[in-house]
N, C-alpha and C positions, 0 to 999 in steps of 0.2 A: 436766535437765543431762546431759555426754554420763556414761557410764558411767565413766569413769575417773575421776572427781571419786569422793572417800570417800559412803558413804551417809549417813552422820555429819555431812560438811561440806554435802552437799545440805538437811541437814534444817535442819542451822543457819545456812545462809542463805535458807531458806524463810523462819523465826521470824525471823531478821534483819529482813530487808525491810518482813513484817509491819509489827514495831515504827516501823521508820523511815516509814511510810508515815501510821503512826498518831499520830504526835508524841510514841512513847515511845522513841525512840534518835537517836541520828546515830550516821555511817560512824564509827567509829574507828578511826583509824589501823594499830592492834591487828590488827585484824577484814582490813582491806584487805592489810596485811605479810603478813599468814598467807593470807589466799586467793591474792594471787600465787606466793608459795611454793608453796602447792601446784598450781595453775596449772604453773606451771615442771616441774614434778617428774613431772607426770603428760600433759605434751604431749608428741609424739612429730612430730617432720618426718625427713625423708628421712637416713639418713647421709650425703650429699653435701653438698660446699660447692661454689655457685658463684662460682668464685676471681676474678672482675673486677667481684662487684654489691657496691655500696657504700649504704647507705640512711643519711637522713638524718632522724632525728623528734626531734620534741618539744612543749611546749605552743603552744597557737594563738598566734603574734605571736613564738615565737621565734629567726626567722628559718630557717625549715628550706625556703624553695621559694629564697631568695632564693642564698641558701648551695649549697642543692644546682642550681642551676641555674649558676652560676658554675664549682661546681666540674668540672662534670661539662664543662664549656668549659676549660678548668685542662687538665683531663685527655684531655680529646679523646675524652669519652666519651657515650651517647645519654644525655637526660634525660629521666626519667618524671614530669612533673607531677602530682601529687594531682590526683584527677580534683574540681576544686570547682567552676571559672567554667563548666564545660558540662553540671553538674549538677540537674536539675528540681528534683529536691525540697528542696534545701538552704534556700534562702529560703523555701519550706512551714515547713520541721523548725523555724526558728529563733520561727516564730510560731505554732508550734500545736506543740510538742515529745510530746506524747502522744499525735496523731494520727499522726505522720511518722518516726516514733523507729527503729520495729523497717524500715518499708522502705526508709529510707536507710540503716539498718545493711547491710541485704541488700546496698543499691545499693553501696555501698562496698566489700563483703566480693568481691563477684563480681569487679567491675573492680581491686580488687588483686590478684586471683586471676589475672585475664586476665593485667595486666602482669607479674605475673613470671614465667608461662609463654611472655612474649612477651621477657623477660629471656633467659628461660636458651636463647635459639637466639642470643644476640649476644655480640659479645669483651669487653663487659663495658658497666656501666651506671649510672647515680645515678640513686636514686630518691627523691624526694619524700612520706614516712610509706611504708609497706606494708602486707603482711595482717598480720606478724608482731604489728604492737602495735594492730592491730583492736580488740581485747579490751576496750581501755582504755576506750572511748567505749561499748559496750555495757555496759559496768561502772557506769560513772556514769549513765548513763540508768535504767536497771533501779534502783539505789536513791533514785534521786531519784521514781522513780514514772511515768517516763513512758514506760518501756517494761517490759508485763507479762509476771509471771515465766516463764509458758509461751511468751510470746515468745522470752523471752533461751535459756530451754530449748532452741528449737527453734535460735537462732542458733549457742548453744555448741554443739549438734551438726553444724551445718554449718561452723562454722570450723574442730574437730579435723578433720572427713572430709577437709578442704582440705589443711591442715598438713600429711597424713599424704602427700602428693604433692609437698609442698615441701621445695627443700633451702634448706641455710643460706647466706646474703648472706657476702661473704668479710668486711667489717666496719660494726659500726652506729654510727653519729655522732648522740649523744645530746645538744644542746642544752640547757644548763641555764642558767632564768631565772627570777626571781623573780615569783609574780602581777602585782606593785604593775610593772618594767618591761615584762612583756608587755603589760600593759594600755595602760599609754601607747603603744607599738608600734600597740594594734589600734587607739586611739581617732586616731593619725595618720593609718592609711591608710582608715578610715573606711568600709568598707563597713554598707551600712544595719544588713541584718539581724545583724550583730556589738554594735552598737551597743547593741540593746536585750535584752541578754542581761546577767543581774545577776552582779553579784562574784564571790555565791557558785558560782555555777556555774563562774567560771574559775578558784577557790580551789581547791575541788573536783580540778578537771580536773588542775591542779598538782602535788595531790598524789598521784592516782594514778602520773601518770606515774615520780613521786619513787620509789613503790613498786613498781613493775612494774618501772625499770630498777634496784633495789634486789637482784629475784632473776632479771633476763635472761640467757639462759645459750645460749642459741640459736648464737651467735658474737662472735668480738670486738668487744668494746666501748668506744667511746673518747668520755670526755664531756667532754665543752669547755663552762667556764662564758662565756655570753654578755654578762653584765649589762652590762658595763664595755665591751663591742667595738660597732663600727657599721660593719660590714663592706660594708655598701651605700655610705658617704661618706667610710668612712676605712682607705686602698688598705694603708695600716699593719696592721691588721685583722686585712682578709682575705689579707693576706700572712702572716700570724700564723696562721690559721688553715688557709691552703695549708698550712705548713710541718709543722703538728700531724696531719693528717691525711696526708701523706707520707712522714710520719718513722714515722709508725704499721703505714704499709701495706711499709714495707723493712721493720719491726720483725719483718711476720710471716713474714718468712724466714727469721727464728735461732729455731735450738732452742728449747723450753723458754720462752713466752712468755708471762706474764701473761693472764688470759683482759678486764680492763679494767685500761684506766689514764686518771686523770683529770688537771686540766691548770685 
């Protein structure tokens, strides 16, 4: 792990894993709160905001491509698709997850790397997840066992070296959905290798995310519960959700503003 993580917290998630790997623990909640916290506390990106990027993440099926790809049409602004449909290894990873784990991390971490160096030469832009919440998916992999810990070691030292060149998105749109409706989401649009990926894993996923934007502190943050909207067939929606994410981004022209607000 990279050096700014405690010695203390490296050793206790070494024994961590162990156990989990061994069928004497699971993640607790506990365990994951307190390593985003520190996570947060000990990352370091550029002191610069770039004042026109707007990113959009959340769990898989939460509507974050469909959303950010509308909006950034909304806005008159370029869209960065998640690099997934032009992806090699993604349909590997989903069938062999301990073989493919640590090089689609790579594949991932690089090409967000790309895009928001190819971000910050434009007048501003929506992007589709970034490097910022990378973490999340290396996190769940490494305790589930299918990406090994000198892996993740080598990965967390390439994701800080990255950070430490990046500045902050001017606001992040956090999508909040329950397992039970993302999964109907994924099980509608149906792609294969989704398909055959168990509960627990998007239970899991869930809840990191719960905990990572629990202590995200990167830039403003604005979460919009999705459960209830269908922004793809109901213009009601995502005109609900224009208006939340406009009123948020004039917000951060007054003083003294909130660092999230949720909705």
């Amino acid at each position: 792990m990279p050096a700014q993580l405690s010695r203390r917290f490296r050793f206790t998630f070494a024994r961590f894993i162990s156990r989990v790997r061994h069928g004497r623990a699971g993640p607790s909640p506990y365990y994951m709160e307190r390593f985003y916290r520190e996570f947060f506390a000990t990352t370091y990106l550029k002191n610069e905001q770039m004042e026109s990027v707007i990113c959009v993440d959340g769990v898989v099926g939460a509507g974050k491509t469909t959303l950010g790809e509308l909006l950034a049409r909304e806005l008159s602004l370029e869209f960065f698709r998640e690099p997934v449909d032009d992806n090699p290894l993604l349909d590997k990873f989903y069938h062999d997850q301990a073989r493919y784990s640590f090089p689609m991390q790579v594949y991932f971490l690089n090409k967000r790397f790309k895009m928001l160096k190819q971000a910050a030469t434009l007048p501003g832009c929506v992007m589709d997840r970034s490097i910022y919440g990378d973490v999340i998916f290396a996190r769940l992999l490494t305790e589930g066992g299918q990406m090994a810990t000198e892996e993740y070691d080598l990965y967390q030292e390439l994701l800080h070296n990255m950070l430490q060149h990046v500045a902050r998105p001017r606001l992040m749109v956090y999508l909040e959905i329950t397992t039970d409706n993302a999964l109907a989401r994924i099980q509608e649009r149906g792609r294969d290798y989704e398909q055959i990926v168990p509960r627990t894993y998007w239970e899991r996923l869930n809840q990191h995310y719960t905990d990572y934007f629990a202590h995200y502190n990167y830039s403003e943050l604005l979460r919009i519960d999705v459960n209830e909207l269908d922004i793809r067939h109901r213009p009601a929606d995502l005109a609900h959700v224009f208006g939340l994410v406009k009123d948020r981004l004039a917000f951060l022209t007054a003083p003294a503003n909130p660092l999230s607000v949720s909705y």
